[in-house]
ChimeraX commands (.cxc) that place a marker at each C-alpha (Angstrom):
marker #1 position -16.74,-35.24,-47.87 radius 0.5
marker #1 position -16.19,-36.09,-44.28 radius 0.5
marker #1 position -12.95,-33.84,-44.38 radius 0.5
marker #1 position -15.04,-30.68,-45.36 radius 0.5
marker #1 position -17.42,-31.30,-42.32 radius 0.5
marker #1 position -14.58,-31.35,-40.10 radius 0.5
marker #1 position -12.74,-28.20,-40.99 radius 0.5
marker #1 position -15.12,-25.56,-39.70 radius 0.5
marker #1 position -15.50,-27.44,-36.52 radius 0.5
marker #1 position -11.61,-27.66,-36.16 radius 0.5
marker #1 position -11.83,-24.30,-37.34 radius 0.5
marker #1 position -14.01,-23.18,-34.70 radius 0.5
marker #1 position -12.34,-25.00,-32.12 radius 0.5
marker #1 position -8.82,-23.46,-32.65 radius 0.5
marker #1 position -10.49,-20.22,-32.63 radius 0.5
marker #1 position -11.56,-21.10,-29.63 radius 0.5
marker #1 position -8.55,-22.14,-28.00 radius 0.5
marker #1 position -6.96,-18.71,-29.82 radius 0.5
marker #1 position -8.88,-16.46,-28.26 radius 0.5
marker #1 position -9.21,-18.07,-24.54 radius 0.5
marker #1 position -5.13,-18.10,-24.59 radius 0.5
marker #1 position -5.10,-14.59,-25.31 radius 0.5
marker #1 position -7.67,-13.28,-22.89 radius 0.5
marker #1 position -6.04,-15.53,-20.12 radius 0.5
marker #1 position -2.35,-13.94,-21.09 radius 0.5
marker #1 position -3.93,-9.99,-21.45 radius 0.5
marker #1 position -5.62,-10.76,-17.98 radius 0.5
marker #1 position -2.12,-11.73,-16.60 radius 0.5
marker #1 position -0.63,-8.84,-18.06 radius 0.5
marker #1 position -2.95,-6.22,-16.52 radius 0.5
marker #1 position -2.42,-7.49,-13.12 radius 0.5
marker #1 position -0.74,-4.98,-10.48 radius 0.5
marker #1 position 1.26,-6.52,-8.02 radius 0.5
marker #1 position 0.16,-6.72,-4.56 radius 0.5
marker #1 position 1.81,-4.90,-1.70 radius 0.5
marker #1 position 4.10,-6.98,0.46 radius 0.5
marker #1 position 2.11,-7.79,3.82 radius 0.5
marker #1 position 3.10,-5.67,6.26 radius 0.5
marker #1 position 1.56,-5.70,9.98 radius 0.5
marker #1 position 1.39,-3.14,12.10 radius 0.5
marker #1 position 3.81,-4.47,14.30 radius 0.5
marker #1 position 7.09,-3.93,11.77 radius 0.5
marker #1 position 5.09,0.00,11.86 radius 0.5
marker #1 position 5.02,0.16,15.07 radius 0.5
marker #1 position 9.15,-0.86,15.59 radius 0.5
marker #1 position 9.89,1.77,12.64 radius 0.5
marker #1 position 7.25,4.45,14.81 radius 0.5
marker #1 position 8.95,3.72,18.22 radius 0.5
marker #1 position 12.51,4.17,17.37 radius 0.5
marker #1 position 12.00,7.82,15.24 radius 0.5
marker #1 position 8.77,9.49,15.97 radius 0.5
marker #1 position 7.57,8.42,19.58 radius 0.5
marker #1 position 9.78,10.53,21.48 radius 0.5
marker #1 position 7.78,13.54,19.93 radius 0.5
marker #1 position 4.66,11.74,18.80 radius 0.5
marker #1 position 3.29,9.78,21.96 radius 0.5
marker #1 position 0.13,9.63,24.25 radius 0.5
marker #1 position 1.49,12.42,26.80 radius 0.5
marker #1 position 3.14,14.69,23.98 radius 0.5
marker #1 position 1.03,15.42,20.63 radius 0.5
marker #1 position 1.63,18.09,18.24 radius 0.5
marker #1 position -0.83,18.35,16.08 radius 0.5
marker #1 position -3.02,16.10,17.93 radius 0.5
marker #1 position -0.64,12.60,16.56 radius 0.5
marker #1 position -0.28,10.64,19.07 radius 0.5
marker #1 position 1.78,7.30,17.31 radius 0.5
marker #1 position 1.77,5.14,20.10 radius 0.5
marker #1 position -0.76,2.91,19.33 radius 0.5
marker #1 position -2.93,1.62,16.49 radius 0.5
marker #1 position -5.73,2.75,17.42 radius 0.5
marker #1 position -4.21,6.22,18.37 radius 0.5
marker #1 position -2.10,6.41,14.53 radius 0.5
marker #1 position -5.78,5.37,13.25 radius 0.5
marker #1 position -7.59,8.04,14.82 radius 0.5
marker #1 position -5.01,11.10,13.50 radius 0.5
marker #1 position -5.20,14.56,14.92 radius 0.5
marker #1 position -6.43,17.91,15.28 radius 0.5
marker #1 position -6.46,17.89,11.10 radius 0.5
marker #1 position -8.42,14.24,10.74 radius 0.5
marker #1 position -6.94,10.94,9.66 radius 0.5
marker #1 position -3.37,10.74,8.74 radius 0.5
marker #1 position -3.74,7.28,7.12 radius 0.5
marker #1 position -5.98,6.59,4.53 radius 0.5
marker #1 position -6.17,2.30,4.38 radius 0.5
marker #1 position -5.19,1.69,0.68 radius 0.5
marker #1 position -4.11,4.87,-0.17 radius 0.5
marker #1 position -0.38,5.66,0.56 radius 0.5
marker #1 position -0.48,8.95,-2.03 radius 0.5
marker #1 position -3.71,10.16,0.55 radius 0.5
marker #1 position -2.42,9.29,3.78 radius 0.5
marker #1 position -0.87,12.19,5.56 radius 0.5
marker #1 position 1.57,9.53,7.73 radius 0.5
marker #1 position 3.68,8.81,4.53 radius 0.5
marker #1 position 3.68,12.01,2.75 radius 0.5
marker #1 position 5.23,13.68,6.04 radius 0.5
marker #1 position 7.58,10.78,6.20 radius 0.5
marker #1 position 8.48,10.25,2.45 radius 0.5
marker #1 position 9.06,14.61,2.35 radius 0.5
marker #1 position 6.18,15.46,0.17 radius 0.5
marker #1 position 4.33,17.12,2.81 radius 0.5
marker #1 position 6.34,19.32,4.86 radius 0.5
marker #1 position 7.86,19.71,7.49 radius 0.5
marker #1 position 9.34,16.56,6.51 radius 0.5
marker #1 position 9.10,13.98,9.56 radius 0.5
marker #1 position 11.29,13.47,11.88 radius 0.5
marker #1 position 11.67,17.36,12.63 radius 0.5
marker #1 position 14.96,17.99,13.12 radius 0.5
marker #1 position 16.68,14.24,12.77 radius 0.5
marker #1 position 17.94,12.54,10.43 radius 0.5
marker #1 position 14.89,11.07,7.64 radius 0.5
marker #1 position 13.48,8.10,7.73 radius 0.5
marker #1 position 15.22,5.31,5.50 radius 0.5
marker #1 position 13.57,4.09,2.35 radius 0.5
marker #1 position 13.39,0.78,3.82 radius 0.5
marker #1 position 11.46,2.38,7.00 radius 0.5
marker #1 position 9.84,4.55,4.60 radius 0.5
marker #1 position 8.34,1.51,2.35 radius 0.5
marker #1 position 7.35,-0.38,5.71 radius 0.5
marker #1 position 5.06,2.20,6.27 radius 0.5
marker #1 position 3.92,3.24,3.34 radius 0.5
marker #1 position 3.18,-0.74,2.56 radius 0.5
marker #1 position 1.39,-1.58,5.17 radius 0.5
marker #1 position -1.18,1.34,4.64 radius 0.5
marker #1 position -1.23,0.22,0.43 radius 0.5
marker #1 position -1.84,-3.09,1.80 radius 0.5
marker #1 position -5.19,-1.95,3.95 radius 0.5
marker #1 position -3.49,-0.15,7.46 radius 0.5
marker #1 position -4.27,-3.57,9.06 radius 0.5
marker #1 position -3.99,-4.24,12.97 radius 0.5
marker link #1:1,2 radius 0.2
marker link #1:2,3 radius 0.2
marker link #1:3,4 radius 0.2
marker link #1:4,5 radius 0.2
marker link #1:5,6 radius 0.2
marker link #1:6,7 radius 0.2
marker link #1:7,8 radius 0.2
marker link #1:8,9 radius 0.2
marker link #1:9,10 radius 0.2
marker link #1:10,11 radius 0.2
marker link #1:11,12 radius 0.2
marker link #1:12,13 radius 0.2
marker link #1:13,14 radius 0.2
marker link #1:14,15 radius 0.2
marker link #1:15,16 radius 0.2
marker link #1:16,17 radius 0.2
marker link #1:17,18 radius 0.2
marker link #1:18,19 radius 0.2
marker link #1:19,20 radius 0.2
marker link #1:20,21 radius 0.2
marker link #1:21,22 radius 0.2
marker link #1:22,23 radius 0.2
marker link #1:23,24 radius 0.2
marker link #1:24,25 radius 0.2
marker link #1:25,26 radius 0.2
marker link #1:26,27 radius 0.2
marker link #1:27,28 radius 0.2
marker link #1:28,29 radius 0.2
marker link #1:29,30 radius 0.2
marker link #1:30,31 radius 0.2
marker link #1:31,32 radius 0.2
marker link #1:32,33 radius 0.2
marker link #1:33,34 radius 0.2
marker link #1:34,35 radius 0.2
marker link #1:35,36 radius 0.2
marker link #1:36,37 radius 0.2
marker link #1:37,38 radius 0.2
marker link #1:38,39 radius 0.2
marker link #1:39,40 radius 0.2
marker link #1:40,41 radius 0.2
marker link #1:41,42 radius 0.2
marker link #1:42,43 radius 0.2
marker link #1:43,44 radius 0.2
marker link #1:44,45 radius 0.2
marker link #1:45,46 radius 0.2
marker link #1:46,47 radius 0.2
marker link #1:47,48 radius 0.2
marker link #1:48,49 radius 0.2
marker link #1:49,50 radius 0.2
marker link #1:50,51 radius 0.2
marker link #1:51,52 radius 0.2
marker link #1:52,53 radius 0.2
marker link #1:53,54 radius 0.2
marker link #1:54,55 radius 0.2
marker link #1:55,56 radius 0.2
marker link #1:56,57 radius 0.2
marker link #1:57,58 radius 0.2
marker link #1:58,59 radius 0.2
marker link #1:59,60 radius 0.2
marker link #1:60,61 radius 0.2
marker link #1:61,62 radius 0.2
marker link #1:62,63 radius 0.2
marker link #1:63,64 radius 0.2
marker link #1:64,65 radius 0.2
marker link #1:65,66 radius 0.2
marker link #1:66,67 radius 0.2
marker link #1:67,68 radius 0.2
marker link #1:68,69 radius 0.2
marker link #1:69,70 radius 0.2
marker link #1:70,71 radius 0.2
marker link #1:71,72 radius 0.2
marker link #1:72,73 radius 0.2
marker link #1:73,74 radius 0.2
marker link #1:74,75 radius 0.2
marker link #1:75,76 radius 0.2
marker link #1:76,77 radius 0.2
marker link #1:77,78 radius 0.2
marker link #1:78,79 radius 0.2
marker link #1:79,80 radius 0.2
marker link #1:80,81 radius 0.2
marker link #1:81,82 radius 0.2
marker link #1:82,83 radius 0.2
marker link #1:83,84 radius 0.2
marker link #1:84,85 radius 0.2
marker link #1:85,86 radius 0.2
marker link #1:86,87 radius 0.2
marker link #1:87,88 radius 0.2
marker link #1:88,89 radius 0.2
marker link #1:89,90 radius 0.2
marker link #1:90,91 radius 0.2
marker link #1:91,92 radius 0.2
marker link #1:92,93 radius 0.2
marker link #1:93,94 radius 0.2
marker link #1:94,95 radius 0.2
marker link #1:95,96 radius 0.2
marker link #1:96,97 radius 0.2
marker link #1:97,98 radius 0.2
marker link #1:98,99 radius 0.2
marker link #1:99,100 radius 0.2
marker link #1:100,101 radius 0.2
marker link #1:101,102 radius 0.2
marker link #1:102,103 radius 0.2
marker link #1:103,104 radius 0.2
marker link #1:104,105 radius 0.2
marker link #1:105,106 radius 0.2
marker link #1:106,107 radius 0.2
marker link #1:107,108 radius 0.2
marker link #1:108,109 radius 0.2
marker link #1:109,110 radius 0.2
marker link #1:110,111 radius 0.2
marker link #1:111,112 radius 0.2
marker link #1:112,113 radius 0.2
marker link #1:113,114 radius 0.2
marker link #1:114,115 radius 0.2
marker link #1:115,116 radius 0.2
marker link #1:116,117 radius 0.2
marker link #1:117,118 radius 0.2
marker link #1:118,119 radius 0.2
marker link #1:119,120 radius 0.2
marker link #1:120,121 radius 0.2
marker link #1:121,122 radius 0.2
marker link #1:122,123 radius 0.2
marker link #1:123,124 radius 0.2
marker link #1:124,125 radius 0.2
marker link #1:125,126 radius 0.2
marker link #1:126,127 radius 0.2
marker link #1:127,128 radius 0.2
marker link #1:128,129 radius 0.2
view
């Protein structure tokens, strides 16, 4: 008799256990990775050797200036050009990456990947100072 008393509550506890592995493991599943953290200093080196010489605070086209953060942060005549979070939105990497054109660098050789995912990181990772 003791036996049948104890089955539904080992019953109940294994469902238990059953069901709070699986939510745990679907939880882990689900999770997006994280964008390395980048700092606007690695932006900056990638900025200074390909787009200041066009891009700075004397010579703007379009109103870019990319010489500082606060200047790449402000964007131009158009509005923002970097959209914290949002790589797809932010103007910087889409004329960078080639989706917008004129691709960026005019008239030099593109951007590497690597330079290409420094940038577009550290805006997917919050376009932190």
């Amino acid at each position: 008799m003791n036996l049948i008393k104890q089955k539904p509550l080992t019953l109940a506890i294994s469902s238990l256990v059953l069901i709070s592995s699986f939510a745990f493991n679907f939880g882990q599943a689900a999770a997006v990775p994280a964008a390395p953290k980048v700092k606007f200093d690695a932006v900056k080196k990638v900025l200074d050797a390909k787009c200041i010489s066009c891009h700075n605070d004397k010579r703007h086209p379009g109103g870019v200036d990319l010489s500082s953060f606060d200047s790449v942060m402000k964007g131009g005549q158009h509005g923002v050009i970097v959209i914290a979070g949002k790589p797809d939105k932010s103007d910087l990497v889409q004329y960078v990456n080639g989706k917008k054109t004129p691709r960026m660098p005019m008239r030099q050789a593109a951007l590497s990947d690597k330079d290409i995912a420094t940038i577009s990181d550290w805006v997917k990772g919050g376009a932190k100072k």
